[in-house]
Each structure stands twice: as C-alpha cells, then as structure tokens.
C-alpha positions as CSV (number, residue, x, y, z in Angstrom):
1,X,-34.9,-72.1,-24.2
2,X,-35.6,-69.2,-26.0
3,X,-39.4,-69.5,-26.7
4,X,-39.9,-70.2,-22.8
5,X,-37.6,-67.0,-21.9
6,X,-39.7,-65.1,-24.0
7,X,-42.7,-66.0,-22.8
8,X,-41.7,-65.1,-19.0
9,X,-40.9,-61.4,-20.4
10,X,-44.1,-61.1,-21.5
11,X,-46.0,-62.9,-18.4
12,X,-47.5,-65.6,-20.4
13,X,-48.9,-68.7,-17.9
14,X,-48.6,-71.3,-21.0
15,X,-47.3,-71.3,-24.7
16,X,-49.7,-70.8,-27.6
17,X,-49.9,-74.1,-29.4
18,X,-47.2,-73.2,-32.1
19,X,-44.8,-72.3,-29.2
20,X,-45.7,-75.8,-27.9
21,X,-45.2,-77.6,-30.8
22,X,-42.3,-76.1,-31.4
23,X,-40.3,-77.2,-28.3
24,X,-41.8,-80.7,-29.0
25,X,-40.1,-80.6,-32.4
26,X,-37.0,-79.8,-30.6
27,X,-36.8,-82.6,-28.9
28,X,-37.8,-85.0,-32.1
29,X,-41.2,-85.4,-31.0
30,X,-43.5,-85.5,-34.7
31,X,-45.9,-82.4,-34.9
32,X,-48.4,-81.3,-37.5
33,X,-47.0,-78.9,-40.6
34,X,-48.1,-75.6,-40.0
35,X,-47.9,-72.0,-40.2
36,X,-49.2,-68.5,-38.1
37,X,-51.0,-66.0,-40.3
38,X,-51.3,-62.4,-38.9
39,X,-53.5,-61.8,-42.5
40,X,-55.7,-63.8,-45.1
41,X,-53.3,-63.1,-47.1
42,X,-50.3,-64.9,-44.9
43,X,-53.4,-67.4,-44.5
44,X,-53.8,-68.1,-48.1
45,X,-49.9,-68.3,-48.9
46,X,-49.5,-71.1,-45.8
47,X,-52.7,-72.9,-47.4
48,X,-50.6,-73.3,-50.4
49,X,-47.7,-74.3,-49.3
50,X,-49.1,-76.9,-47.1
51,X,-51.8,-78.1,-49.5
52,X,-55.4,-78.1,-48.9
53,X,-57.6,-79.6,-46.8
54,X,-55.9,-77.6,-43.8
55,X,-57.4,-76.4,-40.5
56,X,-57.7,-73.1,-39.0
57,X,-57.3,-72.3,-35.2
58,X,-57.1,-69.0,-33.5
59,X,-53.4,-68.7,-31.9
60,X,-53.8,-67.5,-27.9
61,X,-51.8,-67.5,-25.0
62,X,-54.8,-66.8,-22.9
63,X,-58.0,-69.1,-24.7
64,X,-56.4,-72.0,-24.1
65,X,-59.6,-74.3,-25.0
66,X,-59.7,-73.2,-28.5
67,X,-63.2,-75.3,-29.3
68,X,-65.0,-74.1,-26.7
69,X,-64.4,-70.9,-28.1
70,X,-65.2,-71.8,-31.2
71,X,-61.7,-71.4,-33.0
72,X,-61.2,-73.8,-34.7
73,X,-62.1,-74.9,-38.3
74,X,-61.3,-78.1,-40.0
75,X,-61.1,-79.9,-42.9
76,X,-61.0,-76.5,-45.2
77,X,-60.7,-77.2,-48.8
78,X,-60.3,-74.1,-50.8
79,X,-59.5,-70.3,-50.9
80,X,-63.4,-69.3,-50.2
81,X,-63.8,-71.9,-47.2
82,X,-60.6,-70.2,-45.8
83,X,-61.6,-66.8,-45.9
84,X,-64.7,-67.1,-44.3
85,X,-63.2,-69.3,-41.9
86,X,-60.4,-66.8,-41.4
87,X,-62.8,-63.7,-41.2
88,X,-64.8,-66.5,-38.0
89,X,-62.5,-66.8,-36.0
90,X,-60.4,-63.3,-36.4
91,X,-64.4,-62.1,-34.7
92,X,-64.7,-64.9,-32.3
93,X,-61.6,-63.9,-30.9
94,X,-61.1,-60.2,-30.9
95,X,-58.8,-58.8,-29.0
96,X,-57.4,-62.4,-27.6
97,X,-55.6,-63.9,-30.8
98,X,-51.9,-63.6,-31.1
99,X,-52.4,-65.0,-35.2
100,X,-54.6,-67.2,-36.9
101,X,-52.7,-71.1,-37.3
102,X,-53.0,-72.8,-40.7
103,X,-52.4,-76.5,-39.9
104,X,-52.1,-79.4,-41.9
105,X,-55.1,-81.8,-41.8
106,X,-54.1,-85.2,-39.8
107,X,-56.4,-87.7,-40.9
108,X,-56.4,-91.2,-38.9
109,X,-58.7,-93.6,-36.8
110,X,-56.4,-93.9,-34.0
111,X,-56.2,-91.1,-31.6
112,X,-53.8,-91.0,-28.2
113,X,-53.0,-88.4,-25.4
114,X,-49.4,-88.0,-23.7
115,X,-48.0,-85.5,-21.4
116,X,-46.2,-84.2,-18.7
117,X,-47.4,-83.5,-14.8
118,X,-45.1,-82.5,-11.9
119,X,-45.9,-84.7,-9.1
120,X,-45.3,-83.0,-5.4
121,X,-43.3,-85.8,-4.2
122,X,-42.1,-87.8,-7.5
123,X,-41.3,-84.8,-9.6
124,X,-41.8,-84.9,-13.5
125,X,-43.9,-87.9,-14.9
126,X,-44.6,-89.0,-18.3
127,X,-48.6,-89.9,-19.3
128,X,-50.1,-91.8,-22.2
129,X,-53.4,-93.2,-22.6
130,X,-56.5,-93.4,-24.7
131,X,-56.7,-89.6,-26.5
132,X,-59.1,-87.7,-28.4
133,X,-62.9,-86.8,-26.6
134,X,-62.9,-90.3,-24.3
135,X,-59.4,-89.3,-22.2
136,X,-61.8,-87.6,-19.6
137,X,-64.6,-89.6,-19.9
138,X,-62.8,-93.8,-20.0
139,X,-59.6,-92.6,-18.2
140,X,-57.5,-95.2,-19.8
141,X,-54.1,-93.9,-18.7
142,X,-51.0,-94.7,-17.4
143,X,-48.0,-93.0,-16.0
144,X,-44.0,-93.4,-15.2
145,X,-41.7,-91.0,-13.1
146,X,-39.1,-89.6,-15.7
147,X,-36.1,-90.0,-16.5
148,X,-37.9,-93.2,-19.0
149,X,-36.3,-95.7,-20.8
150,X,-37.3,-97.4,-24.5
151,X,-38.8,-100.3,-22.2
152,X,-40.5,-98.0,-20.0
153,X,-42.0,-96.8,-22.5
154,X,-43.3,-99.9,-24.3
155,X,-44.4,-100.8,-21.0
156,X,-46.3,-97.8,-21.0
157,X,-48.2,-98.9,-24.3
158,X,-49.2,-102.5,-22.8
159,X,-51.0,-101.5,-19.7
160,X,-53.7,-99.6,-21.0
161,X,-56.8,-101.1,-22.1
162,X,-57.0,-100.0,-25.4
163,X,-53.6,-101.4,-26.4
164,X,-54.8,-103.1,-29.1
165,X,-55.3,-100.0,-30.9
166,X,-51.4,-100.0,-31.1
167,X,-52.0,-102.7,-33.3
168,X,-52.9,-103.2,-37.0
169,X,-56.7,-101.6,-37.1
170,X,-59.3,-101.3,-40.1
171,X,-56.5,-101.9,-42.4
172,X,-53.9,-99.7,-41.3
173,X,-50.5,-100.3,-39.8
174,X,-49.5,-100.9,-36.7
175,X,-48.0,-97.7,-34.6
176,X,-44.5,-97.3,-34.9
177,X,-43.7,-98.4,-31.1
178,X,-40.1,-96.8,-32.0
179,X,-41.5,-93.4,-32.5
180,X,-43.8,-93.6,-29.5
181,X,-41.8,-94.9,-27.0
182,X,-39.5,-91.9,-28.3
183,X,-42.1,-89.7,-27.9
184,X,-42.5,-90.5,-24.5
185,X,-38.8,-90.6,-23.8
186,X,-38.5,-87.1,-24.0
187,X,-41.4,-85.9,-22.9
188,X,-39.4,-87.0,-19.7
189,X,-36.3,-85.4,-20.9
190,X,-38.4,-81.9,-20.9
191,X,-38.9,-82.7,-17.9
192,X,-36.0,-83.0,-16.9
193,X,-34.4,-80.4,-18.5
194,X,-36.2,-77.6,-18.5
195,X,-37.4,-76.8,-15.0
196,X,-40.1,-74.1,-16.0
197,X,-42.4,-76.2,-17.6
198,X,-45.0,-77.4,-15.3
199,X,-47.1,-79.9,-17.3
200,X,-47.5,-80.8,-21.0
201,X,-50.6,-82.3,-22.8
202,X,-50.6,-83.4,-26.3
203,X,-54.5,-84.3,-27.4
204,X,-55.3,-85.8,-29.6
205,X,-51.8,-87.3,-30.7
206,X,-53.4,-89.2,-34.0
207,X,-51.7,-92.3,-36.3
208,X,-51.3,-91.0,-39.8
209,X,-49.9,-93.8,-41.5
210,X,-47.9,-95.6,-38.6
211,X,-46.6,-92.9,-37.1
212,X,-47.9,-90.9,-34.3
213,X,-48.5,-87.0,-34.5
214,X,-48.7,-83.8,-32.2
215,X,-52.2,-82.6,-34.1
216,X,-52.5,-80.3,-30.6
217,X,-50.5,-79.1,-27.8
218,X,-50.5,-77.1,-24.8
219,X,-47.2,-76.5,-22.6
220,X,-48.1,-74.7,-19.2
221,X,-45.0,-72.9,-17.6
222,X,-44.6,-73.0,-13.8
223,X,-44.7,-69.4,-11.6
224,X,-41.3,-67.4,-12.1
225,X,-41.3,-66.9,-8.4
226,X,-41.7,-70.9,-7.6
C-alpha cells in the first residue's frame, strides 16, 4: 500500500492519523469527514465544506498523543474560534506538525476502542472493548486471533461487560452489529494482509446515530529490518 511504502521512505515508526484513517477507509471501516490544512486559509475552506462545529488537531508522525500536547481543539463553531485555534496549535507544535486536521465533530454517548496487536506466538489479533478515557482504567476488553468471522465478531460484542451499551441507550438506537462486526472483520484482514503493520488502535470509536465511527486512529508500522 502506497501510504505505508511512503512512509518507510521517509522512516516514519507510525502513520499520522489521516494516513491511518485512510487505510481504515480502504478497507470499509467508517471514519470521520476530514481534511489537512497546511494554512488558515486551507483551514477555513475545509471548515466549510464540512460544516461547522468541526475540530482541530495538529497532524504528526512523531507526537503521537496529540492531547497531551495540547493539539487538539473541539467543538469549533465559527471562522474566529478557528483561527485562534489554528494560530494554538500551529505554536504548540512547532517544528513537529506535518498540517493542521480539520475534522468533523462526532457527537454520541457511546464510545468503543478496537485494534490490532501482533501476538509473539498467535500472530495478528483483533481487540474491542469499552473506548474513550475508561479503556485503561476498567479494562473491559476482549480479543480473537485473526482471520475473524461475522460470529466472531458478534461474539466479540457479548463478552464484554459493558455490552449493553450495544443496545438501545438514552434514546438512541441500537449499534449497527453489521457495521461492527465488519469493523472488526477487517481489522483482521489488515492484519493479515499487510505484514508491516504492527498494531492498530482506534479510540474512541463513537455511535453517531447507529453506526460506529473512526473519530481517532493510530496505525504503528513494524521495523523494515524485522
């Protein structure tokens, strides 16, 4: 894949999050709308095309935890909030930003993690679990050694804890268990298929409406020389 060839030319350890998404998408898995700007100007033009509220993040190969750095900026809602937000980050990040992403806003109550890990003696296996700031904290995951089926995969949503979440909640529809056992699918078919990806982790992964979304990804390639 070109994106990952690319990125070994340059000596890049892991994607940028719009590289990641983008491989994601190529294998049908739903990601936010969004757009890099190298200006304000590119900024407001994606803004505008996407609608507002949108978010902001500074695009790195290298900062890979983008809130810790503080690079990210959400729930913008007009052409001032952007510039300032633009003209933040573009100095929090000197020197380490390949662009500035403008990002739709994915709102929802529901938020999941999924991803990839190479185990030593099982090789590539698919994650999913409770996302968003309590996947370190609660640990409520679960894995399966790839290649996954569809029921797999709805197995997958059953065993954690907070499965119930899959369900109708606070008035909103139940997950499509279509699209997410899709999702996890081919996270196992990267896997699979392309060798120099070492692990993959999409958090949070949030319902909007019933379906669930890529609102962040990071895809870490494996050593060249391995």
């Amino acid at each position: 894949m070109k994106i990952i060839e690319d990125a070994y030319r340059r000596g890049d350890k892991a994607l940028n999050e719009y590289e990641s998404k983008r491989l994601l998408k190529a294998y049908g898995i739903p990601v936010t709308e969004e757009r890099v700007a190298l200006t304000v100007e590119e900024a407001l033009e994606a803004a505008h095309a996407i609608g507002y509220p949108v978010a902001l993040k500074g695009s790195s190969r290298t900062l890979t935890h983008k809130t810790e750095h503080g690079l990210v900026e959400l729930g913008i809602q007009g052409d001032d909030a952007l510039e300032k937000a633009f003209a933040a980050i573009t100095e929090r990040g000197a020197g380490q930003l390949d662009g500035i992403l403008v990002q739709q806003m994915v709102k929802g109550d529901r938020e999941f993690v999924a991803g990839l890990i190479r185990d030593p003696q099982f090789g590539p296996c698919v994650m999913f679990g409770l996302g968003g700031i309590f996947t370190e904290v609660l640990k409520d995951v679960t894995f399966r050694i790839a290649p996954l089926t569809t029921r797999d995969a709805l197995e997958m949503m059953d065993e954690i804890k907070a499965r119930k979440l899959l369900d109708e909640f606070r008035g909103k529809p139940a997950v499509n268990r279509e699209v997410l056992a899709a999702t996890l699918v081919n996270l196992g078919k990267i896997g699979l298929e392309l060798d120099q990806v070492a692990e993959i982790d999409i958090n949070p992964m949030i319902v909007h409406g019933d379906i669930p979304v890529a609102v962040d990804a990071l895809v870490v390639l494996r050593n060249p020389a391995a």
